[in-house]
Backbone as ProteinMPNN parsed JSONL, in Angstrom:
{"seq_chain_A": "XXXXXXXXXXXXXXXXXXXXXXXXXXXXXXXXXXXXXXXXXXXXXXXXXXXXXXXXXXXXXXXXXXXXXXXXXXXXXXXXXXXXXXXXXXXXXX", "coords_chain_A": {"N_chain_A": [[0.81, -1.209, 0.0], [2.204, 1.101, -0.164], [3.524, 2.075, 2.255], [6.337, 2.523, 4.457], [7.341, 0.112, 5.375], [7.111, -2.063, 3.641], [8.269, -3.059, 1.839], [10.739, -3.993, 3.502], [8.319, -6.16, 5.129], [8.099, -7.577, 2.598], [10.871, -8.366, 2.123], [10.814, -10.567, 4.25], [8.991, -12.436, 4.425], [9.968, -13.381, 1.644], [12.42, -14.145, 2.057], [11.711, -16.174, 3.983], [10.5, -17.96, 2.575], [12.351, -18.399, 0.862], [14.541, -20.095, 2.778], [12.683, -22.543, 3.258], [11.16, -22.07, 5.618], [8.912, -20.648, 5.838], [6.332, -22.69, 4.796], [4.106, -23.183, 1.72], [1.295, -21.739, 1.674], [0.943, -21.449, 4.052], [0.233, -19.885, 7.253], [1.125, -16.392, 8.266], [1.907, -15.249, 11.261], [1.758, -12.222, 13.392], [3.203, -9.85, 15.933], [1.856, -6.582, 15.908], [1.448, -3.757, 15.228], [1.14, -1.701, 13.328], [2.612, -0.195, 10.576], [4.094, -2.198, 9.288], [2.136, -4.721, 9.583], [0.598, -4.341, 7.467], [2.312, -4.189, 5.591], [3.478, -7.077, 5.993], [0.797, -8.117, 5.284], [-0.201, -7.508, 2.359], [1.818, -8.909, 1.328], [1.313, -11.052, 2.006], [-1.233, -11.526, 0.802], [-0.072, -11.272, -1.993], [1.573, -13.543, -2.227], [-0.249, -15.792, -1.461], [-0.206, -16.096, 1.416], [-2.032, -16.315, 4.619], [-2.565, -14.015, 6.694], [-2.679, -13.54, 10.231], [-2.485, -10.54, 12.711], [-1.421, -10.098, 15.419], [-2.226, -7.756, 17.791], [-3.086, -4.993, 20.613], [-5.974, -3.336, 22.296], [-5.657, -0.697, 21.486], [-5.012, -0.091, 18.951], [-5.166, 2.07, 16.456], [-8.613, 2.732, 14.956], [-8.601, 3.023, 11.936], [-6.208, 1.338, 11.169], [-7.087, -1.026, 11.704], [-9.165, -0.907, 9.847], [-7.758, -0.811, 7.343], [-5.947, -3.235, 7.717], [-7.756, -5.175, 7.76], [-8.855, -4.669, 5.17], [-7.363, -5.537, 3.713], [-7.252, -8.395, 3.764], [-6.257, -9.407, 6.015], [-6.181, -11.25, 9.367], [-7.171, -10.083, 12.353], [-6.199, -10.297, 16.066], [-7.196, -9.607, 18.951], [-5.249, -9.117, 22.245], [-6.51, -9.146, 25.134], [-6.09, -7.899, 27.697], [-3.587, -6.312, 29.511], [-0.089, -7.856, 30.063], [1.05, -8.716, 33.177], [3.781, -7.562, 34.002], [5.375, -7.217, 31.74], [3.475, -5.993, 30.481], [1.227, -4.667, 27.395], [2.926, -5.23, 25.022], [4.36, -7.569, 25.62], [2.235, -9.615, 26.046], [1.071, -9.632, 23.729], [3.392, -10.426, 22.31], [3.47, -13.476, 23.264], [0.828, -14.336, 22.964], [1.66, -14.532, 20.543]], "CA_chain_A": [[0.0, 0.0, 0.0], [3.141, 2.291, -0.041], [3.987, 1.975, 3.205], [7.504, 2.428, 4.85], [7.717, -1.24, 5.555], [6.394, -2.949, 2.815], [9.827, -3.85, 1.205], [11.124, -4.829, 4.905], [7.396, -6.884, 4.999], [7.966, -8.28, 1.228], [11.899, -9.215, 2.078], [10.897, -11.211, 5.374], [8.345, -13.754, 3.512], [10.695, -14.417, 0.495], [13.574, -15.104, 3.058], [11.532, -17.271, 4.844], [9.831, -19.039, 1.924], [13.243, -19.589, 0.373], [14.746, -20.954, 3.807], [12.391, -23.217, 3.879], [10.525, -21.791, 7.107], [7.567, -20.677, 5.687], [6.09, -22.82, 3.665], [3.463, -22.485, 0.729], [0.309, -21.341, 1.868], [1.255, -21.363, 5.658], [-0.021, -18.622, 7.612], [2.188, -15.246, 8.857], [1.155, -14.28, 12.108], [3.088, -11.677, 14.069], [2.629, -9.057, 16.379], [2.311, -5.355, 15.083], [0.064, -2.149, 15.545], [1.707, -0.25, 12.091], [3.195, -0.334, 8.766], [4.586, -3.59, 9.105], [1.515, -5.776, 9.325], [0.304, -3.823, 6.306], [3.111, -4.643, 4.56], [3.045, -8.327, 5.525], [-1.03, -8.541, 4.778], [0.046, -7.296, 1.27], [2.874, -9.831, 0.839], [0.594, -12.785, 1.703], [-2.08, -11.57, -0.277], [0.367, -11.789, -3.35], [2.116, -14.782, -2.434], [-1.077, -17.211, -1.222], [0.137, -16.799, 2.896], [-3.161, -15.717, 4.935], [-1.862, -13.342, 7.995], [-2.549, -12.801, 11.416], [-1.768, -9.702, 13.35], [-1.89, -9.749, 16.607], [-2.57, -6.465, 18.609], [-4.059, -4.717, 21.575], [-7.081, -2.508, 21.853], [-4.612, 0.632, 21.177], [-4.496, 0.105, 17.599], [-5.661, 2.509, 15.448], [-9.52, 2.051, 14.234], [-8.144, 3.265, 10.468], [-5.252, 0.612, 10.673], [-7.875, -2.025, 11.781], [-9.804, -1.087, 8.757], [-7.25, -1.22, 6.373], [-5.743, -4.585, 7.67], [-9.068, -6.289, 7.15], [-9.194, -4.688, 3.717], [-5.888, -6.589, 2.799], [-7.102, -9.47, 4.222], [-5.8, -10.044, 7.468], [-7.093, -11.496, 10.444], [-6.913, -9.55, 13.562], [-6.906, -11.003, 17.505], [-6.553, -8.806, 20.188], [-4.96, -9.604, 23.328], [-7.531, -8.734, 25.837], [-5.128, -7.319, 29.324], [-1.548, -6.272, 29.408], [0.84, -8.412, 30.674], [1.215, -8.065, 34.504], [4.885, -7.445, 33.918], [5.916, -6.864, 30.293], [2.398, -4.769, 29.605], [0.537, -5.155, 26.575], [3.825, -5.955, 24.493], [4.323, -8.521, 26.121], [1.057, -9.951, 26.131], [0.953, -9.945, 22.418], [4.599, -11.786, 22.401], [3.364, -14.465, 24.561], [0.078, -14.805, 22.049], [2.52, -15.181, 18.922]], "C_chain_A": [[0.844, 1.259, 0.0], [3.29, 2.253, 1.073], [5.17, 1.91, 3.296], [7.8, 0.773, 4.623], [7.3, -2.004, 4.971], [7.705, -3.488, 2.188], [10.372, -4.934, 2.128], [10.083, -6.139, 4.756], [8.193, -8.554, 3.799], [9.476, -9.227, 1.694], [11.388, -10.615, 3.336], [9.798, -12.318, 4.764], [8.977, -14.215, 2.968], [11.848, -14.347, 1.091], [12.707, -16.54, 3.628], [10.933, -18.522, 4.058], [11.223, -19.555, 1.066], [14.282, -20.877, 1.292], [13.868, -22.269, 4.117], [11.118, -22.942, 4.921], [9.373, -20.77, 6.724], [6.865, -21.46, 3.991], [4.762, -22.64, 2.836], [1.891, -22.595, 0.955], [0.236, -21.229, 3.57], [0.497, -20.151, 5.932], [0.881, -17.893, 8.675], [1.173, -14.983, 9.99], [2.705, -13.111, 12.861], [2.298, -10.0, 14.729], [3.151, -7.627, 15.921], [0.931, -4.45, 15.144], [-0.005, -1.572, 14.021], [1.153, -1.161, 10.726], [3.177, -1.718, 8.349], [3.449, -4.342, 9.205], [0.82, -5.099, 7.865], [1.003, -4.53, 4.977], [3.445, -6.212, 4.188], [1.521, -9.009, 4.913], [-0.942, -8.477, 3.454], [0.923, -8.412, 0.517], [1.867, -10.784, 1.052], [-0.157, -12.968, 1.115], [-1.478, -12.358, -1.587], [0.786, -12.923, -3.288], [1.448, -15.886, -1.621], [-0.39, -17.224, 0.453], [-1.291, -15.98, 3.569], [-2.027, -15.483, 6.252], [-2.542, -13.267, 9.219], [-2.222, -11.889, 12.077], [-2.649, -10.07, 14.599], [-1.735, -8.313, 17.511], [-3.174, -6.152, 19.556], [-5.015, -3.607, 21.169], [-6.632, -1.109, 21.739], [-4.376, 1.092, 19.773], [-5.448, 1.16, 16.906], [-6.869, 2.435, 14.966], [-8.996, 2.549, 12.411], [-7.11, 2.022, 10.361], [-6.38, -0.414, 11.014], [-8.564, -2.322, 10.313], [-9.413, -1.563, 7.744], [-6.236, -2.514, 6.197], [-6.823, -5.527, 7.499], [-9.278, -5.927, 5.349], [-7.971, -5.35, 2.622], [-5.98, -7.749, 3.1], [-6.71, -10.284, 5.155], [-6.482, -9.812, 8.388], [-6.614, -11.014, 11.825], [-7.421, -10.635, 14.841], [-5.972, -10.324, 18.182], [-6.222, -9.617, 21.486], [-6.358, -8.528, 23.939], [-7.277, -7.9, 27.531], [-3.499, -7.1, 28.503], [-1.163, -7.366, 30.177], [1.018, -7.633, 32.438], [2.727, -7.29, 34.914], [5.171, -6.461, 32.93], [4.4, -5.854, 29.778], [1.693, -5.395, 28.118], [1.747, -5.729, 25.091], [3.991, -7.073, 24.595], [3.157, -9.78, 26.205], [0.532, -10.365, 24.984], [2.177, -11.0, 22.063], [4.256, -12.833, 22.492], [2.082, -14.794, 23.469], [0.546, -15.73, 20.687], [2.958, -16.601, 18.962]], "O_chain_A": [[0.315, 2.362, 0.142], [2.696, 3.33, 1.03], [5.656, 1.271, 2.363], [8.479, 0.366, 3.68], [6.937, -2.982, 5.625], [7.859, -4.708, 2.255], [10.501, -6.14, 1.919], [10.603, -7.178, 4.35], [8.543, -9.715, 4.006], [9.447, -10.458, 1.684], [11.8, -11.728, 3.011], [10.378, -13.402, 4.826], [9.123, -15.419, 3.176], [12.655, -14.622, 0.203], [13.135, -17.694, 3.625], [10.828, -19.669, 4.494], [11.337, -20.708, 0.65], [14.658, -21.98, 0.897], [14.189, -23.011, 5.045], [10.154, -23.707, 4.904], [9.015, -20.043, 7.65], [6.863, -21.106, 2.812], [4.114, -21.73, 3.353], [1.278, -23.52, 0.421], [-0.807, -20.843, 4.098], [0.125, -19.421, 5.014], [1.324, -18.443, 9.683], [0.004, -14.627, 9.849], [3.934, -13.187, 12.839], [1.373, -9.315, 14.292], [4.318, -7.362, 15.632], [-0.278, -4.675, 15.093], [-1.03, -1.065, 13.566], [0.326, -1.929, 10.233], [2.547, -2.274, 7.449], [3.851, -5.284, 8.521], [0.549, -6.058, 7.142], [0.6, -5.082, 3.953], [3.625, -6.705, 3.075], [1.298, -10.057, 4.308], [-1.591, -9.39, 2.944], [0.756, -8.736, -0.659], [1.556, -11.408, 0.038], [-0.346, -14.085, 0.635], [-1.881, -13.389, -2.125], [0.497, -13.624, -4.258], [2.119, -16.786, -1.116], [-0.03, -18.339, 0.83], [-1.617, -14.963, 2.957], [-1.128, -16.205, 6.683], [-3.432, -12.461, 8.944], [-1.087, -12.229, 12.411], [-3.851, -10.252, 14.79], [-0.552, -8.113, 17.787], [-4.101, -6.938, 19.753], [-4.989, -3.034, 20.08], [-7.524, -0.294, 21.974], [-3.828, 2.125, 19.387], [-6.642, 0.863, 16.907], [-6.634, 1.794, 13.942], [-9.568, 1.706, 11.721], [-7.157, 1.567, 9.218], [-6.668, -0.757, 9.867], [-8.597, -3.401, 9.722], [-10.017, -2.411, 7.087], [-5.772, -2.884, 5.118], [-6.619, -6.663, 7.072], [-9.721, -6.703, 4.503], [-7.813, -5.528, 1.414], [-5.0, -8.457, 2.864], [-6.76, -11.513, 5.196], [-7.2, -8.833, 8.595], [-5.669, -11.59, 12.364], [-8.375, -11.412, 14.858], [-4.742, -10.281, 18.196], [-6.836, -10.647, 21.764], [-6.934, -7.576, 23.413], [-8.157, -7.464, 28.274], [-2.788, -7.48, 27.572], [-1.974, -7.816, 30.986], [1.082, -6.445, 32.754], [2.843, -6.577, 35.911], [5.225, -5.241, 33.091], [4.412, -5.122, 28.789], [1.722, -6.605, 27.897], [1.342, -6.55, 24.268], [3.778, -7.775, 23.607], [3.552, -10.913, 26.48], [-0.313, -11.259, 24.947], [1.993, -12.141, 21.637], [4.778, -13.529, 21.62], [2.393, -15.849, 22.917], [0.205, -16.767, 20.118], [3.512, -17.105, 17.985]]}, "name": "protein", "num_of_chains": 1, "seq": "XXXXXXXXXXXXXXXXXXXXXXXXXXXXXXXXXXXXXXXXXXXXXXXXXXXXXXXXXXXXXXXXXXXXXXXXXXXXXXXXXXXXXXXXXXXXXX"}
């Protein structure tokens, strides 16, 4: 979508699909509020991986929107971490 991190996004799939470690139709999950799940929702679109982001209720309602309109599936953590906070909390989901 033009995003900063859509290159970053795009390289981190076709590393991992030529390693081996993701393979072909797998699904990306990973935790991320921004750019970056944008940019992976876009990459799995093109290359057949369905995404996950995981996030807390902090995100953005505009980035919500436009990660469902690329196709990715949102799941919020529901508390912070008693420790680590809502970072953490999403970590620990992944």
């Amino acid at each position: 979508p033009g995003g900063i991190k859509d290159r970053t996004a795009l390289h981190m799939v076709l590393a991992a699909r030529r390693r081996g470690q993701l393979l072909p139709g797998a699904r990306i999950i990973e935790s991320t509020s921004g750019t970056l799940g944008l940019g992976l929702a876009l990459a799995g679109a093109v290359h057949g991986h369905p995404v996950t982001v995981v996030t807390d209720p902090g995100m953005e309602p505009l980035m919500t929107g436009l990660l469902t309109a690329f196709g990715a599936d949102i799941e919020l953590v529901e508390a912070p971490h008693p420790v680590g906070g809502w970072q953490e909390a999403r970590r620990r989901r992944v």
